[in-house]
C-alpha positions as CSV (number, residue, x, y, z in Angstrom):
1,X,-95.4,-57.1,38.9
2,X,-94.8,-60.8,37.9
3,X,-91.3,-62.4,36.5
4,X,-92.7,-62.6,33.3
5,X,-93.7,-59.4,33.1
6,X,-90.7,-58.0,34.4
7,X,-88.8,-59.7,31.8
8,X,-91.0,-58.2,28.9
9,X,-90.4,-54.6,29.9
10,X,-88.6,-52.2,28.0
11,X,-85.2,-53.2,28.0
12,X,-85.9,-56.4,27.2
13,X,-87.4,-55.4,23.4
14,X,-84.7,-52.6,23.3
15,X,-82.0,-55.4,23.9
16,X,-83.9,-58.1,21.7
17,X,-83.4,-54.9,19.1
18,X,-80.0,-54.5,19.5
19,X,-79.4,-58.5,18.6
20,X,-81.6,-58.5,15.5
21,X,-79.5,-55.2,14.7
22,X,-76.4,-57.2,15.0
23,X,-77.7,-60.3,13.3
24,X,-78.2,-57.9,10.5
25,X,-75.0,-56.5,10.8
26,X,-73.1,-60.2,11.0
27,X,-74.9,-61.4,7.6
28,X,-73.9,-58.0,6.3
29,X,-70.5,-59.1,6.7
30,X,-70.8,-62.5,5.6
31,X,-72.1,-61.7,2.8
32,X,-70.0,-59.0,2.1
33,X,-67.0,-61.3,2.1
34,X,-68.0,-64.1,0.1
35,X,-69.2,-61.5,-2.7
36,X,-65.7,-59.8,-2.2
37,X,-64.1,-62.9,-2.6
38,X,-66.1,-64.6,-5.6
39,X,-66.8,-62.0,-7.7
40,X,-64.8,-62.6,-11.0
41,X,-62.3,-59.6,-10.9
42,X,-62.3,-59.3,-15.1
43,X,-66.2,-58.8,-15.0
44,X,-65.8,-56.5,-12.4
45,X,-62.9,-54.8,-14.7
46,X,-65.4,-54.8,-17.8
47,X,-68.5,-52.8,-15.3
48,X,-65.7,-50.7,-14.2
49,X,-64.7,-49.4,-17.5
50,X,-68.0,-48.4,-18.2
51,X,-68.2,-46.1,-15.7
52,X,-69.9,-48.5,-12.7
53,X,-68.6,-46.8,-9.3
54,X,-69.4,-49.6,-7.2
55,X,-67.5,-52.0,-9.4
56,X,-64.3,-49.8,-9.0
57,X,-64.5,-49.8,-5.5
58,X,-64.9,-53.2,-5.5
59,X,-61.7,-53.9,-7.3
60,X,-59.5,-51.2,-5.4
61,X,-60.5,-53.0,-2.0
62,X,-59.6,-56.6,-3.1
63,X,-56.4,-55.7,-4.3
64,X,-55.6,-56.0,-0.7
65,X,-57.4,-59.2,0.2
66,X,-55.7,-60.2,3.4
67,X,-56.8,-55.9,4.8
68,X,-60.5,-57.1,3.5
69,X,-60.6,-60.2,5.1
70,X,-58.8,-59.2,8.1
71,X,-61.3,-55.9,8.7
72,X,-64.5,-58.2,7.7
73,X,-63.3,-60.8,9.8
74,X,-62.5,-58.1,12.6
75,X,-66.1,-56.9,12.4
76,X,-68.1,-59.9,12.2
77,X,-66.7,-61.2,14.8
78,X,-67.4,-58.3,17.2
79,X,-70.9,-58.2,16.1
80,X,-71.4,-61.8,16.7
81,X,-69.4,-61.8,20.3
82,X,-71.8,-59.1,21.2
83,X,-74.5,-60.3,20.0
84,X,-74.6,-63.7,21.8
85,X,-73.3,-61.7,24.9
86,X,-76.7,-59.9,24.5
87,X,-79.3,-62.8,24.3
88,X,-77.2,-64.8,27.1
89,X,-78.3,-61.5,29.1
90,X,-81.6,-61.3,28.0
91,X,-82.4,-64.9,28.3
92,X,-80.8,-65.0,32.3
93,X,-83.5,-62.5,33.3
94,X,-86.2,-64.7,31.9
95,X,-85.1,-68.3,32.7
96,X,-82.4,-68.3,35.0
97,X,-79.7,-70.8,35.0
98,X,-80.4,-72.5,31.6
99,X,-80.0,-69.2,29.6
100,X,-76.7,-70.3,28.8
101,X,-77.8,-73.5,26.9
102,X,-80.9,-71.6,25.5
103,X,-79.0,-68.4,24.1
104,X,-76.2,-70.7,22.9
105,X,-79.1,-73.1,20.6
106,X,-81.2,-70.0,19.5
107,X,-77.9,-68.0,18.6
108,X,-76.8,-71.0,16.8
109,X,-79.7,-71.1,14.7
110,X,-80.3,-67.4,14.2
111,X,-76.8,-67.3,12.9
112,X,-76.1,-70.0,11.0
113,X,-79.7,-69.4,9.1
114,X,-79.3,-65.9,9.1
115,X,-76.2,-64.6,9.2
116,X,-74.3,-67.1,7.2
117,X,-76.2,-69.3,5.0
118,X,-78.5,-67.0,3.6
119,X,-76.2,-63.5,3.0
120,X,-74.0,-65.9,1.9
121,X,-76.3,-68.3,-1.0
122,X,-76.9,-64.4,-2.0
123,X,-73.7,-63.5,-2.7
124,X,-72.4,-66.7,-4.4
125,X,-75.2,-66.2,-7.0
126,X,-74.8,-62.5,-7.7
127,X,-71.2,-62.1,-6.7
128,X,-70.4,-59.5,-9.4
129,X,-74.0,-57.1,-8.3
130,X,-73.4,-57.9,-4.5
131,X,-69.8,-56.8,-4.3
132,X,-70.7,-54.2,-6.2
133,X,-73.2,-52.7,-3.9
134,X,-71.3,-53.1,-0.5
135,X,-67.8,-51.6,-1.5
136,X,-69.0,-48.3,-0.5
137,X,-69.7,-49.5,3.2
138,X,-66.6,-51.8,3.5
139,X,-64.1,-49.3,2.3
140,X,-65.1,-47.1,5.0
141,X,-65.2,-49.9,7.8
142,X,-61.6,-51.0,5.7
143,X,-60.4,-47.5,6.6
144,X,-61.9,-47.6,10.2
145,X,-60.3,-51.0,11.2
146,X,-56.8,-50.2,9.6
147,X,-54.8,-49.8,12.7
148,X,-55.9,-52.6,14.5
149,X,-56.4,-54.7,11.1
150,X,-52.4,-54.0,10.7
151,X,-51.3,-54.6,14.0
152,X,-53.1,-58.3,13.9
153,X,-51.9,-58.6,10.4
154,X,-47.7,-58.1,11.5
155,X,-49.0,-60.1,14.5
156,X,-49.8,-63.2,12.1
157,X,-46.7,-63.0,10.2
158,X,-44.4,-62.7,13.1
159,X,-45.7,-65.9,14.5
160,X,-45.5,-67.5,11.0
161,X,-42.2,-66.5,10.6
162,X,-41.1,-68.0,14.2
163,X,-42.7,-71.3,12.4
164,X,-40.5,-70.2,9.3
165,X,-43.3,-69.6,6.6
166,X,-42.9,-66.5,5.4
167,X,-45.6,-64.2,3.2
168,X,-44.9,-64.2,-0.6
169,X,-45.8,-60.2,-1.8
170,X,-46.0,-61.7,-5.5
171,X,-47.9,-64.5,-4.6
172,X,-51.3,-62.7,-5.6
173,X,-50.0,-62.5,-9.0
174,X,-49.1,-65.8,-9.3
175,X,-52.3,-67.1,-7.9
176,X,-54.0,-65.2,-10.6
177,X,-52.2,-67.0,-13.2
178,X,-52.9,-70.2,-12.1
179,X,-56.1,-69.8,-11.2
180,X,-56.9,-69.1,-15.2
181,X,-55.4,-72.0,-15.7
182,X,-56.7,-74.4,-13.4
183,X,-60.2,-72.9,-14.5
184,X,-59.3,-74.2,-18.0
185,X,-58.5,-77.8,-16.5
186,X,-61.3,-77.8,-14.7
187,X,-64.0,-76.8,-17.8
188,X,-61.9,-79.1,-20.4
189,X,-62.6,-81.3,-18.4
190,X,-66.2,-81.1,-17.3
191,X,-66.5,-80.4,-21.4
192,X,-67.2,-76.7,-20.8
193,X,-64.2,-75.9,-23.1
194,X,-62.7,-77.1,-26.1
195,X,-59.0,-79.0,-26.2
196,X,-58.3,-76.7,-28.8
197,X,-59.1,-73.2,-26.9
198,X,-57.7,-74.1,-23.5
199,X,-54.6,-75.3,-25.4
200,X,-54.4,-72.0,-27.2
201,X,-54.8,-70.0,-23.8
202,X,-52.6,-72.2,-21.9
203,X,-49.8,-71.7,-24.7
204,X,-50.1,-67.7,-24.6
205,X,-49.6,-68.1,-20.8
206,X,-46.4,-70.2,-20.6
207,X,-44.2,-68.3,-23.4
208,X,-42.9,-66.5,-20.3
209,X,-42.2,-69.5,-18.7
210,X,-40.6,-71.5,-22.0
211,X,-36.8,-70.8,-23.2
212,X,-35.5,-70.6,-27.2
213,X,-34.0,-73.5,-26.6
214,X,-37.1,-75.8,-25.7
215,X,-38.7,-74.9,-29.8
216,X,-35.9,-74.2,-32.1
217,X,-34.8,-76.2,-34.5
218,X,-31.9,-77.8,-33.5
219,X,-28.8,-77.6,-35.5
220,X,-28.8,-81.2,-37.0
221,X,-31.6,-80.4,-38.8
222,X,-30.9,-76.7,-40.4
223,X,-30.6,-76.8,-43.9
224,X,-28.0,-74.4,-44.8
225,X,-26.2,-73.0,-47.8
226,X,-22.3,-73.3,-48.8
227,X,-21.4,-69.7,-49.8
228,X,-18.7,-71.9,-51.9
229,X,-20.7,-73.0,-53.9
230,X,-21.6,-72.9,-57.2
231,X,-24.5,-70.6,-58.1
232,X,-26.4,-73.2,-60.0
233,X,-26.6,-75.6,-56.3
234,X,-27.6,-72.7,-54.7
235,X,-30.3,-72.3,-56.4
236,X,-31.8,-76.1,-56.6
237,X,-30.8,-76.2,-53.1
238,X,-33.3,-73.2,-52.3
239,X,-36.4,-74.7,-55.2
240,X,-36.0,-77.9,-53.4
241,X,-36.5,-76.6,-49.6
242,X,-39.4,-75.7,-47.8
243,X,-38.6,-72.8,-46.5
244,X,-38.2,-68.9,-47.5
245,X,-35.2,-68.5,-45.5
246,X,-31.7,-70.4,-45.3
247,X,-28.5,-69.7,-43.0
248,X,-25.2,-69.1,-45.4
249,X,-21.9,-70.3,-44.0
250,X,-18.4,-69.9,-45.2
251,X,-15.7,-72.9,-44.6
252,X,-17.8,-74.7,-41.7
253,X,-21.2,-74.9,-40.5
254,X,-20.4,-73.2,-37.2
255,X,-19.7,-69.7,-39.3
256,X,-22.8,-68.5,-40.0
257,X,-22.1,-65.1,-42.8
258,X,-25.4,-63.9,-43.7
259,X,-29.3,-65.7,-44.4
260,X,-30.8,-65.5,-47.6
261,X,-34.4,-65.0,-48.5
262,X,-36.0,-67.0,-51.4
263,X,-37.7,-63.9,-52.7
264,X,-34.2,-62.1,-52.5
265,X,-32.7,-64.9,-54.2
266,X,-34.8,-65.3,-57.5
267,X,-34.9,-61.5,-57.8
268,X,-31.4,-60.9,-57.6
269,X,-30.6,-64.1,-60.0
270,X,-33.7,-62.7,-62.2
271,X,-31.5,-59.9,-62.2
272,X,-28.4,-61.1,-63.2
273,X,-28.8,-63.2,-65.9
274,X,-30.8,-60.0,-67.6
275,X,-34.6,-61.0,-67.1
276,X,-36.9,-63.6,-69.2
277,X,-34.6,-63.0,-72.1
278,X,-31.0,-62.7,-70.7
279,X,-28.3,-65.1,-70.6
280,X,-27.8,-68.1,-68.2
281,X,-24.4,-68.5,-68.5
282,X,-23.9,-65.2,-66.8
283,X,-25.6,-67.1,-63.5
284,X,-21.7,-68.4,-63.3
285,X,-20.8,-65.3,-61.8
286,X,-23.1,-64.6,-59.4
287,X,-22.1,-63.8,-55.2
288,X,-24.4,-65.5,-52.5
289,X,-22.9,-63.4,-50.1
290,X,-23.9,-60.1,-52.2
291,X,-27.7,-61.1,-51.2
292,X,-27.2,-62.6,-48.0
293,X,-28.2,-60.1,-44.9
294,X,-26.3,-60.3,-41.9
295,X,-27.2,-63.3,-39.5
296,X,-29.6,-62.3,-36.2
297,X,-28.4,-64.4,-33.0
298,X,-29.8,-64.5,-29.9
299,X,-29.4,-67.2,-26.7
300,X,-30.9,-70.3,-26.1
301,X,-31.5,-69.0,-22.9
302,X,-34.2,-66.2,-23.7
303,X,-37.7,-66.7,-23.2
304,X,-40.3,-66.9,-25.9
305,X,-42.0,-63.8,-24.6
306,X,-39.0,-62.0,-24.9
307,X,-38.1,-62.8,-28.0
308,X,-41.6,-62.5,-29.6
309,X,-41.4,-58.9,-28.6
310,X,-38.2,-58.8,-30.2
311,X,-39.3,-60.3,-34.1
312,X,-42.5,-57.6,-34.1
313,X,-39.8,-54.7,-32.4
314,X,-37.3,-55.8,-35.2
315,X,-39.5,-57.1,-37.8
316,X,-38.2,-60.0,-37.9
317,X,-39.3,-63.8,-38.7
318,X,-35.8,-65.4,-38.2
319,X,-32.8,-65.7,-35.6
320,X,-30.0,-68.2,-34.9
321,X,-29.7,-69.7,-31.4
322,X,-26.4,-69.7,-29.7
323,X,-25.4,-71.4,-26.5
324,X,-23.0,-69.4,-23.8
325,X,-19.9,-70.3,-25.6
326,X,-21.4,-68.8,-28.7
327,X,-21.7,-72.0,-30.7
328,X,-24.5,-72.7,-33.2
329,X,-27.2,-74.4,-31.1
330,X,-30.4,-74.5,-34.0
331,X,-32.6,-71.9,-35.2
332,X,-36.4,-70.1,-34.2
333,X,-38.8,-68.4,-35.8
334,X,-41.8,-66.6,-35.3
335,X,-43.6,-69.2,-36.4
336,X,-42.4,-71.4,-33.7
337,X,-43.3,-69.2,-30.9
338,X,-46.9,-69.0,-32.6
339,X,-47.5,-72.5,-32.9
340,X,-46.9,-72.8,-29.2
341,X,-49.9,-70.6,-29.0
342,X,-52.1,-72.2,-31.9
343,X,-50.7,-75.3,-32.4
344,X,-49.0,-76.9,-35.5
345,X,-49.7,-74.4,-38.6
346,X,-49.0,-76.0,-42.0
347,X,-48.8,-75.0,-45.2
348,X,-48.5,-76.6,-49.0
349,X,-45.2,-77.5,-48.2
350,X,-45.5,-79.3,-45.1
351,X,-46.3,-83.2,-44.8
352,X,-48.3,-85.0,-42.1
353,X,-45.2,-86.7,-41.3
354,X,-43.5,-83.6,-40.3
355,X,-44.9,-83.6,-36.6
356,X,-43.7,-87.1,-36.1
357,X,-46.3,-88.6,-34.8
358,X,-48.6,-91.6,-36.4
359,X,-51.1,-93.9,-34.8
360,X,-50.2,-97.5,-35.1
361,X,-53.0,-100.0,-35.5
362,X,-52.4,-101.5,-32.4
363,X,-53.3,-98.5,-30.9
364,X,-49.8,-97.4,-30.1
365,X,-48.0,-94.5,-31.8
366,X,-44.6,-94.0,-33.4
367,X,-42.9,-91.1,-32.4
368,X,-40.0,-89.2,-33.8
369,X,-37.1,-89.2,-31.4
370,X,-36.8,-85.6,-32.4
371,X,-40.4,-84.7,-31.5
372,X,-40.7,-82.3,-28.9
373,X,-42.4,-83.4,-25.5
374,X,-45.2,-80.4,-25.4
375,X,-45.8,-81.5,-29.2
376,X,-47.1,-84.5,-28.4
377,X,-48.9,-83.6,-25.3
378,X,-50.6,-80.9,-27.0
379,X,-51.7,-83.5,-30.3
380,X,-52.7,-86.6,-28.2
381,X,-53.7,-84.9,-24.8
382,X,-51.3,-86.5,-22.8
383,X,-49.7,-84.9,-20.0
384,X,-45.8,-86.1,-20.0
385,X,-43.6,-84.3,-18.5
386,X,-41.4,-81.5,-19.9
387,X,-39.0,-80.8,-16.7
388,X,-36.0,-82.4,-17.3
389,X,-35.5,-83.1,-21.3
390,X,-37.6,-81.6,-24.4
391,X,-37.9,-84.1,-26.8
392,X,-39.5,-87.6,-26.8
393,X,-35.5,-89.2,-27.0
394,X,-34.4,-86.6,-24.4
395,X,-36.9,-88.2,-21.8
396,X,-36.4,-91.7,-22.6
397,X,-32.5,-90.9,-22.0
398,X,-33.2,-89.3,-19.0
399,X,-34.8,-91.9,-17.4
400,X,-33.1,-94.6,-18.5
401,X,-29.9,-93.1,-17.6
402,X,-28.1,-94.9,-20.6
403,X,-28.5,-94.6,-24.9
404,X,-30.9,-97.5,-24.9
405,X,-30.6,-99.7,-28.2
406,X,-33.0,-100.8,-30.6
407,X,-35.8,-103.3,-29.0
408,X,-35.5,-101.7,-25.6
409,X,-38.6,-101.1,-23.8
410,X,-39.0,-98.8,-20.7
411,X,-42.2,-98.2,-18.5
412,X,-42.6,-95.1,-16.3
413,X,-45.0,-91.8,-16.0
414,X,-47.6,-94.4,-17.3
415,X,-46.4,-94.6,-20.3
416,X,-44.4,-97.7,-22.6
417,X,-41.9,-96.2,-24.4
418,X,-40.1,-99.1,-27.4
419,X,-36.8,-97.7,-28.8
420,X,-37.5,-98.6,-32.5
421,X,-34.2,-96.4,-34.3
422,X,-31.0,-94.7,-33.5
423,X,-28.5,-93.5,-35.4
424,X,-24.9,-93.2,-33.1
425,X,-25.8,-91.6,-30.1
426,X,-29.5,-90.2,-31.0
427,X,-32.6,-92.2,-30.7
428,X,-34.4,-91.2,-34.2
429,X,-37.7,-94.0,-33.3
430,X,-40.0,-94.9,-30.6
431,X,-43.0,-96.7,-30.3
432,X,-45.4,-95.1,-27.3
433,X,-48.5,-96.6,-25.9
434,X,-50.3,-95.2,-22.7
435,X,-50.4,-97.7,-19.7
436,X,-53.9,-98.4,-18.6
């Protein structure tokens, strides 16, 4: 029998077999973790809640992804070792010394083609049907691998630890969170998605993240209501405001007594003077404080989240803010939390000039001291930032480390900021215009 023959015999097409087996095997789990890993968990969530098995296999095994990846990993690699170590055989019984080089270039091939660019073009482009289909299989090869899965995985961490990064448990939760948003980024900005709807998403995501404090109304700019007096102000004061609801105080602004409601107001003043055909002169009379309900406070400190779920708990549209000392910091409502979510909301009261914003011809914009930061990132797109002060006059202070007077310019986070007005110590005007 010739060498060539010899090398054709039986156990060289059971071992040539064995490799295609494994090659098999290796793009299984190639493709098995790039499906795994792409597939969008909320359409997976959506096939799993109408009744799709595989889908809700799929999600239990990547809610562990480092125990997937470590057991795919574990088992690719195996097949792969093994097969190479097969063909290198094969290939020394029918050329000799250069089977080394030979198996090395054909395994190359055969695996890249094979076992990792085509499972895996697969399973990029149908992620959701792909990991659907090979949960069954990997759960029980996650289940197989566990010990020695575990024991590498503590090995990893103990030598990340020696190199002092340690493993975040919550980071998973987090990376969900911003990977929502940096999907929003990224399709604003390829124009997949609107300003307005990545804005809106954006906002619902950070009212955990945003304090009272960085919204309300601050306290130079509450209208309130003297309970001293007389009944005839209090009622032009509340026809000539814009809004349904106004803090009472007694002797100083700082004590707050009770917060009137329009509605309760004109009823209960309806009421006194005897209807359409009473008497006005018995308005003289008449107690603020007997319609006044008793003042809601929370602290600056609380996030928006929080106190969202406390308005719809309380039903309630209206609280008072109060710093640690319990002094009167400014006011919130639950339409301030919402227009963090949908953006300015005005009514027949309000007045374009109420944002503080308006576009100069020059191309530059005048800005309200008082404007908040997020305000005008969320109206002109900008992306200033909202770290280290909340309003326009808060930043410019912070950076310039001083009360800058009128005619004052300052350049920084590519921006030119112009200090147009103050009044004492607060800048009321500025004049903005992005750097090119």
């Amino acid at each position: 029998m010739d060498t060539t023959s010899a090398a054709l015999d039986g156990t060289f097409w059971i071992t040539a077999g064995a490799i295609l087996f494994l090659l098999v095997l290796s793009g299984f789990f190639s493709g098995s973790e790039t499906a795994l890993t792409a597939a969008s968990r909320g359409k997976l969530r959506a096939q799993a809640d109408k009744g799709a098995r595989g889908a809700q296999r799929a999600l239990a095994i990547t809610e562990d992804n480092e125990r997937l990846i470590g057991s795919v990993l574990l088992g690719n690699n195996l097949v792969n070792i093994l097969a190479t170590a097969l063909a290198t055989a094969l290939f020394a019984r029918a050329f000799g010394e250069s089977a080394v080089a030979i198996a090395t270039l054909v395994m190359t091939v055969l695996v890249l083609v094979f076992a990792e660019v085509l499972p895996k073009t697969y399973a990029i482009t149908n992620a959701e049907r792909a990991a659907s289909a090979v949960a069954a299989p990997i759960s029980v090869i996650i289940t197989v691998f566990a010990p020695i899965v575990n024991a590498v995985r503590g090995l990893v961490r103990l030598v990340l630890r020696l190199f002092g990064v340690r493993i975040d448990p919550d980071s998973q939760i987090l990376m969900v969170r911003e990977e929502i948003a940096g999907a929003l980024q990224l399709g604003h900005s390829e124009g997949v998605v609107e300003k307005e709807d990545r804005d809106r998403i954006l906002g619902a995501l950070d009212l955990s993240d945003r304090a009272v404090e960085e919204v309300m109304l601050h306290r130079s700019g509450i209208q309130m209501i003297d309970a001293e007096a007389d009944p005839d102000v209090i009622l032009q004061q509340c026809l000539e405001s814009p809004h349904t609801r106004l803090p009472v105080f007694k002797d100083h602004p700082e004590n707050i007594t009770g917060v009137v409601h329009a509605k309760d107001l004109f009823r209960a003043v309806y009421n006194q003077i005897g209807g359409t055909e009473g008497d006005a002169s018995l308005l003289k009379t008449f107690d603020i404080n007997n319609v006044a309900t008793p003042p809601y406070f929370v602290p600056e400190t609380t996030t928006l989240d929080d106190q969202m779920r406390e308005f719809l708990r309380l039903r309630s549209h209206f609280a008072l803010v109060v710093d640690e000392y319990g002094s009167l910091q400014g006011l919130i409502t639950l339409e301030d939390i919402l227009e963090e979510i949908v953006g300015e909301i005005s009514d027949e009261f309000d007045t374009e000039e109420e944002l503080g914003i308006t576009r100069n011809a020059d191309g530059s914009y005048s800005v309200d001291g008082a404007t908040t930061i997020r305000d005008v990132n969320r109206a002109l797109d900008w992306s200033l930032p909202d770290e280290t002060a909340n309003t326009m006059a808060g930043l410019v202070m912070h950076e310039a480390q001083m009360i800058p007077t009128p005619g004052q310019v300052f350049s920084f986070h590519g921006f030119r900021f112009e200090v147009t007005e103050r009044e004492g110590n607060r800048i009321t005007g500025l004049r903005v215009r992005q750097l090119l």
